[in-house]
DOVO-939944 format. One line per field, with one value per residue (C-alpha): x, y, z; residue in one letter. Coordinates in steps of 0.1 Angstrom, whole numbers, padded with zeros to 4 digits. Example, Ala and Ser with C-alpha at 12.3 -4.5 7.8 and 13.67 -1.06 7.14 Angstrom:
u [0123 / 0137]
v [-0045 / -0011]
w [0078 / 0071]
rest [A / S]
! end
This chain:
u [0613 / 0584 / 0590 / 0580 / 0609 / 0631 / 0618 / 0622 / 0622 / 0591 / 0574 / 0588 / 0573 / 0538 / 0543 / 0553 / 0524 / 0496 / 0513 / 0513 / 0474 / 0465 / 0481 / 0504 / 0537 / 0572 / 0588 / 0573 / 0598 / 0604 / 0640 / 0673 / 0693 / 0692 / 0680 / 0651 / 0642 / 0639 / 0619 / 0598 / 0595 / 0589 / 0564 / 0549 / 0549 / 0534 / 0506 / 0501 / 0494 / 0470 / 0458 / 0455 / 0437 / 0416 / 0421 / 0412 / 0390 / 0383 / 0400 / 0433 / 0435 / 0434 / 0461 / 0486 / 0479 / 0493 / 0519 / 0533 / 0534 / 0552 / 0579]
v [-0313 / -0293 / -0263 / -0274 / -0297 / -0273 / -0249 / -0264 / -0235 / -0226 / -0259 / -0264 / -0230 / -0238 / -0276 / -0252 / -0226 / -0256 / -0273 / -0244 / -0234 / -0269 / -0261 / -0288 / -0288 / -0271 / -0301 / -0321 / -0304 / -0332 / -0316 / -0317 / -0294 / -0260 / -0235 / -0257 / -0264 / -0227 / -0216 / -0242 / -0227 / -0197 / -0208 / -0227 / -0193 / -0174 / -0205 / -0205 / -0166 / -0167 / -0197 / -0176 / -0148 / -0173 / -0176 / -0213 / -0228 / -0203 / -0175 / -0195 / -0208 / -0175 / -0162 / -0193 / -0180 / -0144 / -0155 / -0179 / -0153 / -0125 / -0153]
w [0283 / 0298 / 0316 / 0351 / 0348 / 0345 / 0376 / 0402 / 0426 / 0414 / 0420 / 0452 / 0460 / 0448 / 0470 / 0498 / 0496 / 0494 / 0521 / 0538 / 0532 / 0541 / 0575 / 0573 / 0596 / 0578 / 0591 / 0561 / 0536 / 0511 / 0502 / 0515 / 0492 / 0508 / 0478 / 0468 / 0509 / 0518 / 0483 / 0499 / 0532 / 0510 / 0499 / 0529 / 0552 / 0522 / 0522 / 0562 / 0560 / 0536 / 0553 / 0589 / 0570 / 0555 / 0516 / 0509 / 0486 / 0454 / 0474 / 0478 / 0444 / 0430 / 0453 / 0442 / 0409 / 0420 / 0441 / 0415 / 0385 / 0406 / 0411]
rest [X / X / X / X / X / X / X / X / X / X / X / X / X / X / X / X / X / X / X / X / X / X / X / X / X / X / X / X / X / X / X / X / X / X / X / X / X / X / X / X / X / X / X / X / X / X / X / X / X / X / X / X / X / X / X / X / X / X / X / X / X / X / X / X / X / X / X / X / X / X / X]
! end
């Protein structure tokens, strides 16, 4: 089994941060179990600061990058 099977805080992290950097809404959490909903809102608040302080494109890729391995 691969390993991003097996994370699945981290993914749903790395969902929430490009959700969040795309500016979309919180509301669109695809989870209902509570650990892996708020790593997701983790992620998506991390995702909407960068995205305020404007990190997209190249900028914001390389930031996922950082965020993800300090995880």
């Amino acid at each position: 089994m691969k390993r991003q099977k097996r994370d699945v805080f981290a993914r749903a992290f790395k969902r929430g941060y490009l959700a969040g950097v795309s500016g979309k809404s919180k509301d669109r959490c695809p989870s209902d179990q509570a650990e892996v909903r708020q790593e997701w809102l983790n992620g998506w608040r991390e995702g909407r600061t960068d995205h305020w302080d404007g990190m997209t494109g190249v900028s914001g890729i390389h930031r996922l990058a950082d965020v993800t391995a300090s995880t």
